[in-house]
C-alpha positions as CSV (number, residue, x, y, z in Angstrom):
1,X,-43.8,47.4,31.3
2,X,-41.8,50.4,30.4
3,X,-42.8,53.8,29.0
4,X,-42.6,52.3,25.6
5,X,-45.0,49.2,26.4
6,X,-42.5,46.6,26.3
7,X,-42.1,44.0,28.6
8,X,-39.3,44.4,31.3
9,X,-37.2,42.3,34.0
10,X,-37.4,43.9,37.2
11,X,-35.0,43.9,40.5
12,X,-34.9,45.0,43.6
13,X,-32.2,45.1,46.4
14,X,-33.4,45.9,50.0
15,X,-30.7,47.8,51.9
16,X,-31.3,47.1,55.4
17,X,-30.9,49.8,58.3
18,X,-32.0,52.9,56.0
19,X,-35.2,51.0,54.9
20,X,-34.6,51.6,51.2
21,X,-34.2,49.6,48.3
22,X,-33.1,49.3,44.7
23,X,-35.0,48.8,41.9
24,X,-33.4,48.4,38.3
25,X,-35.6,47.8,35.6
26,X,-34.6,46.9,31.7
27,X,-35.9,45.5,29.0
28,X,-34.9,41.7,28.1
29,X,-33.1,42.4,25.0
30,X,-30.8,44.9,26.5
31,X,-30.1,42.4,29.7
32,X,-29.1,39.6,27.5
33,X,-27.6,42.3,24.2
34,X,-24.1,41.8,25.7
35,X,-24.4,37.8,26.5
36,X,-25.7,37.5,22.9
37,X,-23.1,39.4,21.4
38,X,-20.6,37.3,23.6
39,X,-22.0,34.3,22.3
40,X,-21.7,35.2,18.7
41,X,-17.9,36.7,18.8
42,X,-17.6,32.5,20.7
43,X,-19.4,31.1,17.3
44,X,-17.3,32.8,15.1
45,X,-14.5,31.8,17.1
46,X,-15.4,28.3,17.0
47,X,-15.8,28.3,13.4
48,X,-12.3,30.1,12.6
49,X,-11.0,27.1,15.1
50,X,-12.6,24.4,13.3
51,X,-11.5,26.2,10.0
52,X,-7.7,26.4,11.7
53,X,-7.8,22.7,12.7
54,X,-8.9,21.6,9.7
55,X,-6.4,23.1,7.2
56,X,-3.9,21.9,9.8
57,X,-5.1,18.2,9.8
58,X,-4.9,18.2,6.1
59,X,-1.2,19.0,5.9
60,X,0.0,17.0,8.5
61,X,-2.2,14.3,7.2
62,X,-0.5,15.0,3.7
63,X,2.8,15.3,5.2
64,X,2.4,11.9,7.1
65,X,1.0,10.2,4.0
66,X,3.7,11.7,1.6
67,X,5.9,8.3,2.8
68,X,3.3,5.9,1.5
69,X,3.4,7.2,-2.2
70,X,7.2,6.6,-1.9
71,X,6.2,3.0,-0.9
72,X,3.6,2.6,-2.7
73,X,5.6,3.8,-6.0
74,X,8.4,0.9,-4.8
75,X,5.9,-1.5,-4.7
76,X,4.4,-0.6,-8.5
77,X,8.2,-0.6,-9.3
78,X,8.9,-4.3,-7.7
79,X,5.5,-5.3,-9.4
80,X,7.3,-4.3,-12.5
81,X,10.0,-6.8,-11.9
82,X,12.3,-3.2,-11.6
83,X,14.8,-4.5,-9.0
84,X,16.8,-1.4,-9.0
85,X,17.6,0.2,-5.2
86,X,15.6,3.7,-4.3
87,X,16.8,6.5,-2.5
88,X,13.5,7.3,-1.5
89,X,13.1,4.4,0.2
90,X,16.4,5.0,2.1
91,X,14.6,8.1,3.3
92,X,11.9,6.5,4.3
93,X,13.4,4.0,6.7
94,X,15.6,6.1,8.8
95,X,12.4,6.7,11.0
96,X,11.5,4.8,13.6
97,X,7.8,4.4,12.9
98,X,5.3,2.0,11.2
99,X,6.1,3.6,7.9
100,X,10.1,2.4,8.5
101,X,8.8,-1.2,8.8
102,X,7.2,-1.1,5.8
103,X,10.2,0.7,4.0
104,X,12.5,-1.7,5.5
105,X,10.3,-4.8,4.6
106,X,9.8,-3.8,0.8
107,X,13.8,-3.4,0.7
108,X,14.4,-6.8,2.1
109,X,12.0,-8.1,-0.3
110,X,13.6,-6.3,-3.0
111,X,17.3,-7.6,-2.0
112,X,15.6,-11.2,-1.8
113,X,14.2,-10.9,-5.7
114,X,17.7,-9.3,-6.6
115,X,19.0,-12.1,-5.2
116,X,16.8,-14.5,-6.5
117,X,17.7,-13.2,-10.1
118,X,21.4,-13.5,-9.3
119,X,21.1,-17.0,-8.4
120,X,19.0,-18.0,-11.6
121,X,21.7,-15.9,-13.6
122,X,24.6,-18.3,-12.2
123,X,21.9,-21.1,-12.6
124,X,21.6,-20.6,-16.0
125,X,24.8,-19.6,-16.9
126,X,25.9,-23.3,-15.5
127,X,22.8,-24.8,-17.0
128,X,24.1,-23.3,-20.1
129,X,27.9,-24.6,-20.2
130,X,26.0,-28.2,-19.0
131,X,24.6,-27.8,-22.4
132,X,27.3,-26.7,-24.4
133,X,29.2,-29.8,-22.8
134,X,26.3,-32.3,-23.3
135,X,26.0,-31.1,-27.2
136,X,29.8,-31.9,-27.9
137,X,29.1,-34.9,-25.5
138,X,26.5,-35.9,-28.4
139,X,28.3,-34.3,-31.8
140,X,31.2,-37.0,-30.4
141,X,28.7,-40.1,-29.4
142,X,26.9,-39.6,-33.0
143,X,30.4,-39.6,-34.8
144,X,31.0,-43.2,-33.2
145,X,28.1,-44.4,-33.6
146,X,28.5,-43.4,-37.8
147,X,31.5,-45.3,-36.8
148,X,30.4,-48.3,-35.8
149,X,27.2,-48.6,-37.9
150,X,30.1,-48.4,-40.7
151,X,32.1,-50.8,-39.0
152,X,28.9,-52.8,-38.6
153,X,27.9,-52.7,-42.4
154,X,31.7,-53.5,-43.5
155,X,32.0,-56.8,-40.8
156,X,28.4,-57.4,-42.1
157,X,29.5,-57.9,-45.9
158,X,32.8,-59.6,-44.8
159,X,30.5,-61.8,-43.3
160,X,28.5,-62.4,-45.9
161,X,31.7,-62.9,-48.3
162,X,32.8,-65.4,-45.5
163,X,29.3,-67.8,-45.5
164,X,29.8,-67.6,-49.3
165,X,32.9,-68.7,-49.8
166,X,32.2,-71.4,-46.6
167,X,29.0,-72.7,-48.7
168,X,31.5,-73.0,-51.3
169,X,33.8,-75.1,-49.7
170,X,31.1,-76.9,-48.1
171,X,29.6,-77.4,-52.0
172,X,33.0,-78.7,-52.9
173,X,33.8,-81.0,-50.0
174,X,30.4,-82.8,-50.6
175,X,31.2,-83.1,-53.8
């Protein structure tokens, strides 16, 4: 205990040959004063390192995730039948990362829908002379068959004129 009554650590050091020895006495709080003040400059410097790593995992997390809007925008725009080609995308799959595969996927499925289009455009176009040729087709079948059902009628009354004037004839020879 010191000259103020507070509790003290106590050392001693014998020095051999001169039968001495070293005594150094000090209170706890002064012993440890510089390993506490060490430890809290280490605590702040672990928070302003935590603080530093986190605001630089959230921009290269935002720069990493920047590419998935742009596919995630050509997706909403294929979902909206929008076929057109995106430069974005282009951007996007020069990498050589996951985020490429994707890019390059989503423009190969694009092509195959623009494709798809094209060949129900020609498909329809076709489909569409076929039915231009199949109406004149029909205009030209129903004019014959006006035709014939007036052909019809006519060799129907002729015929009926004919198995008159045979009943006649027939009348006459019997009588």
């Amino acid at each position: 205990i010191d000259d103020n009554n507070k509790s003290c650590i106590a050392m001693y050091k014998p020095i051999t040959g001169r039968n001495w020895a070293i005594v150094l006495t000090d209170t706890q709080d002064e012993i440890y004063s510089t390993a506490t003040s060490s430890m809290r400059i280490f605590g702040i410097i672990c928070v302003l390192c935590c603080i530093i790593m986190s605001v630089l995992t959230y921009f290269v997390v935002k720069a990493n995730t920047k590419p998935l809007k742009t596919i995630e925008n050509n997706i909403i725009r294929l979902q909206n039948l929008d076929l057109s080609s995106s430069k974005d995308l282009d951007k996007c799959k020069k990498s050589k990362n996951e985020i490429a595969s994707i890019a390059n996927a989503i423009d190969a499925l694009g092509n195959t829908f623009r494709n798809i289009v094209s060949t129900l455009k020609q498909s329809s176009k076709l489909l569409s002379g076929s039915s231009d040729t199949m109406d004149s087709a029909s205009e030209t079948l129903m004019e014959c068959v006006d035709d014939n059902a007036a052909t019809t009628e006519e060799l129907a009354a002729s015929i009926s004129t004919t198995n008159s004037a045979i009943d006649d004839v027939c009348y006459k020879i019997n009588e």
